[in-house]
N, C-alpha and C positions, 0 to 999 in steps of 0.2 A: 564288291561289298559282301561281305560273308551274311548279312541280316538286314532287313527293312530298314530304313530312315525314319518308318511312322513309327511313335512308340506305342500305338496302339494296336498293333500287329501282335499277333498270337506267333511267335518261333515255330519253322517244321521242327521234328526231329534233328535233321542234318546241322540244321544253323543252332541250333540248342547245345549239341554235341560239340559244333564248333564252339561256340562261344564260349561255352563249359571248358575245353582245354586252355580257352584265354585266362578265363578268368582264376582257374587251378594255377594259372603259370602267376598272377600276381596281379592283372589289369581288373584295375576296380572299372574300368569304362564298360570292359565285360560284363561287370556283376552291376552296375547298374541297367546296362541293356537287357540281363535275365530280370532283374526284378520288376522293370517294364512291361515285358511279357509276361511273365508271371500274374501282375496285377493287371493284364488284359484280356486275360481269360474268363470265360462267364462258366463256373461261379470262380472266382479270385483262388488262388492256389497258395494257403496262406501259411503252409507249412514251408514253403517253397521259399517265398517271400523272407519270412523270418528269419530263415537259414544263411539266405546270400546278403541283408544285410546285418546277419551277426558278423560274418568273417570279414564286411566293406567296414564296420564299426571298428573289430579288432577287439568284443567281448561277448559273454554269452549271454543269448537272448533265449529268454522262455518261452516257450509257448503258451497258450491261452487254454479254454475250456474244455474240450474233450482231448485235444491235445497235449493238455498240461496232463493231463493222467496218466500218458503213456510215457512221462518226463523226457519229451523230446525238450532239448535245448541246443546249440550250435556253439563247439569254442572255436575260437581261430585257430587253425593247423597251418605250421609251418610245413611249405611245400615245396619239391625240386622240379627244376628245371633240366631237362634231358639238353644235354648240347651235342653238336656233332663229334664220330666215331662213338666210343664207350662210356665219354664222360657224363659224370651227372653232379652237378653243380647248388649249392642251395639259392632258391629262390632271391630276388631283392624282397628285400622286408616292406609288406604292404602297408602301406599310408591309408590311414584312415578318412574315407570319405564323407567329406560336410554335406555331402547331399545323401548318401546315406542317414546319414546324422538325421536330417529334417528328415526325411521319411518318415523313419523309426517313431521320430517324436509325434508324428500326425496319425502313426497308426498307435500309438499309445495316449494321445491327446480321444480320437475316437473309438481305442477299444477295437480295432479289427485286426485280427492273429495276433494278438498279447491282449493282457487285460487291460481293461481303462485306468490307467495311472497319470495324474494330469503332473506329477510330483516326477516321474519318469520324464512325460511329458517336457517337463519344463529341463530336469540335465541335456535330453537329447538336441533338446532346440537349442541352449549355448552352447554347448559344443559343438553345432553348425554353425555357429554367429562365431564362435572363434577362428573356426576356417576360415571366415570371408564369406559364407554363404548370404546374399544381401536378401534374396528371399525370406529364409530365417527371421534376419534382423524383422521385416515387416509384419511374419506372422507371430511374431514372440510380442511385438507392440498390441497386433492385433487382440493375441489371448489376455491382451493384458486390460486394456482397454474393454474387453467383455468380462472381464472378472475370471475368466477363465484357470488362472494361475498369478501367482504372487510375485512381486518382485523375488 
C-alpha cells in the first residue's frame, strides 16, 4: 500500500510524492486520498484541498479570502503519461468525480476554502446526484428540508 487506509492520516512526504505522480497520471482515487489528507491536517490545508478538487471536478475553482487576493484558482491541465523506452503518450481524459462533486459542494455549502455560496452549493451537490453519488441524494434532501437551498 503506497498510503494509510485511515483517511484520517496526515501523508509523509514520500506517500504524498507518491500519490501526487498517481494522481498527475489521471487517478481521481489518488486525488481523492490527497484531499483526505489534505483535510486531516490541523489546521486544514485549504489551498491544497481547492486545487485537487478543481482538477477531480474538471473546472476552476476560486479560492476564498486572503487567498482570493493573490487570484489563486486551479483549471484542469491536461497531462502525459511517460510509457516505457522514450514514449510519451497523452493521458486518458479524466472523469469527473461525484465525490469530488459532494465535497466541493459542502465546502461551499459551509464557506471553508471558497466563499459561502449555498447557490454554488446547490450545482455541486447535483452534479454529484448525477454521478450516482447516493450520499449526495440525502444531503441535497437534507439542505432542502432545512431550507437551506431551493429546489
Amino acid at each position: 500500500m503506497p498510503y494509510p487506509l485511515d483517511v484520517s492520516v496526515v501523508l509523509s512526504t514520500e506517500q504524498e510524492k507518491a500519490l501526487r505522480c498517481w494522481f498527475d497520471s489521471g487517478s481521481n482515487d489518488a486525488g481523492i486520498r490527497l484531499v483526505q489528507s489534505y483535510m486531516a491536517e490541523k489546521p486544514i490545508d485549504y489551498p491544497k484541498v481547492v486545487a485537487a478538487l478543481g482538477v477531480l471536478v474538471r473546472e476552476s475553482v476560486p479560492a476564498s479570502g486572503s487567498l482570493a487576493s493573490k487570484s489563486l484558482s486551479v483549471r484542469p491541465v491536461s497531462s502525459t503519461r511517460i510509457g516505457f523506452g522514450d514514449s510519451i503518450s497523452p493521458a486518458v481524459e479524466r472523469q469527473r468525480s461525484p465525490l469530488a462533486e459532494r465535497i466541493l459542494a459542502q465546502l461551499y455549502m459551509a464557506g471553508r476554502g471558497v466563499g459561502k455560496d449555498p447557490a454554488a452549493a446547490l450545482k455541486w451537490i447535483k452534479r454529484a446526484e448525477k454521478g450516482d453519488d447516493q450520499v449526495a441524494r440525502e444531503l441535497h434532501q437534507e439542505w432542502l428540508a432545512k431550507g437551506l437551498v431551493a429546489k
